[in-house]
C-alpha positions in Angstrom: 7.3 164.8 -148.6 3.9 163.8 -149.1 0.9 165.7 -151.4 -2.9 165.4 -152.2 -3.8 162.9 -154.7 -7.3 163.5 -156.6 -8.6 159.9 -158.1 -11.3 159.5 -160.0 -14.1 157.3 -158.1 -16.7 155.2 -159.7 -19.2 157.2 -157.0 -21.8 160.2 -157.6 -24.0 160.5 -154.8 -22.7 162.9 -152.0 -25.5 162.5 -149.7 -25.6 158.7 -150.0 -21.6 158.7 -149.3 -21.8 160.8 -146.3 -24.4 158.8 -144.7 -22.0 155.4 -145.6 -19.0 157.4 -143.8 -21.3 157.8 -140.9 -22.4 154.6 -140.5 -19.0 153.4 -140.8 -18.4 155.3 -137.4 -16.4 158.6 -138.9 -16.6 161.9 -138.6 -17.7 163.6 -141.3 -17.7 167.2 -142.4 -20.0 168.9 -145.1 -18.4 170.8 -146.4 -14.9 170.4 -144.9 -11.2 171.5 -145.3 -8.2 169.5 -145.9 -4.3 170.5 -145.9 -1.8 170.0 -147.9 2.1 169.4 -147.7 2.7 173.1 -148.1 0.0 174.0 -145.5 -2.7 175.2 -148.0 -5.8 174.9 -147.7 -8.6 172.8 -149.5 -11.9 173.3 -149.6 -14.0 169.6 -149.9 -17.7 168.6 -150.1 -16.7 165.8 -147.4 -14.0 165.2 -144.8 -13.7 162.8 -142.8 -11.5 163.5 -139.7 -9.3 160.6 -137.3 -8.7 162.5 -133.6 -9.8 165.9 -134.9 -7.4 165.7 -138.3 -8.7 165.5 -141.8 -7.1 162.2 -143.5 -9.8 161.5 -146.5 -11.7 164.2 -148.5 -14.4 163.9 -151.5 -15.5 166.4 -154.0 -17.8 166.5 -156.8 -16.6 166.3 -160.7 -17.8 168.7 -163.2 -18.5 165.0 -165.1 -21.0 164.3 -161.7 -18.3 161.9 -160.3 -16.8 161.8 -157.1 -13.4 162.3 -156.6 -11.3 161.5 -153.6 -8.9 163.4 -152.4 -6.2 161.6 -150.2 -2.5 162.0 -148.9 -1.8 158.6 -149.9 1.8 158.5 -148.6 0.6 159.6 -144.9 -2.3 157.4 -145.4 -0.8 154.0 -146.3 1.7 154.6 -143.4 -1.4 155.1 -140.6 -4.0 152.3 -141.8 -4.7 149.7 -144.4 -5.7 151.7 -147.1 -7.4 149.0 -149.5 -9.2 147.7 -146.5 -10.8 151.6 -145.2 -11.9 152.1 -148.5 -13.5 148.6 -149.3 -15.3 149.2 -146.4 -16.7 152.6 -147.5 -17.6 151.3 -150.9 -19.2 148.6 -149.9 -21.5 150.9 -147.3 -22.0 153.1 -150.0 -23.0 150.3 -152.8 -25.5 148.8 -150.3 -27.0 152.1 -149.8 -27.5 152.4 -153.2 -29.1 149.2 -153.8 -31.8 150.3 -151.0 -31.9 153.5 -152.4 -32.9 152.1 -155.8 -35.1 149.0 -154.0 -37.4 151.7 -152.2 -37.7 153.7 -155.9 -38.6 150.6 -157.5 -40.8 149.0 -154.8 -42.3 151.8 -153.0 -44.8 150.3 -151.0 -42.2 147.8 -149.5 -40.3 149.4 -145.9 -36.7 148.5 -146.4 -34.0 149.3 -143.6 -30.2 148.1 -143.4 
């Protein structure tokens, strides 16, 4: 029997952590929904789906967080867990370095 885990991330931009899903080549829905073991439903900012099935979902924290919301039992049996989501933080922590570049250095085109 597997469930939905909800762990704190060290994220808080959902627009910057859609576009990092994207780039990473997954589909991503805004807002999206995500089942549990029982079959209920749940209601995410972003889903990211594998062959038309949600595996990974992120909502925001009332503390302005992100939290992701995982099956970790059926997720560590279909991929390498620590690897997927290295992947997406790193995407993510580059777009926010270029994010806060561009801010800082406005007349300066940056692309990645």
């Amino acid at each position: 029997m597997s469930h939905l885990n909800v762990l704190p991330t060290l994220l808080n931009d959902l627009s910057l952590l859609e576009q990092a899903l994207k780039e990473e080549g997954f589909q991503v829905q805004a807002p999206g929904l995500i089942t549990d073991f029982d079959g209920g439903i749940q209601i995410c900012d972003l889903v990211v789906n594998d062959n038309g099935k949600p595996f990974l979902a992120w909502n925001s924290s009332d503390g302005g967080r992100i939290e992701l919301i995982v099956d970790l039992v059926r997720l560590t049996k279909q991929r390498d867990t620590s690897q997927l989501l290295h992947r997406i933080n790193r995407r993510y922590t580059a777009l926010v370095a270029l994010k806060s570049a561009k801010l800082k250095f406005q007349n300066f085109s940056l692309s990645m």
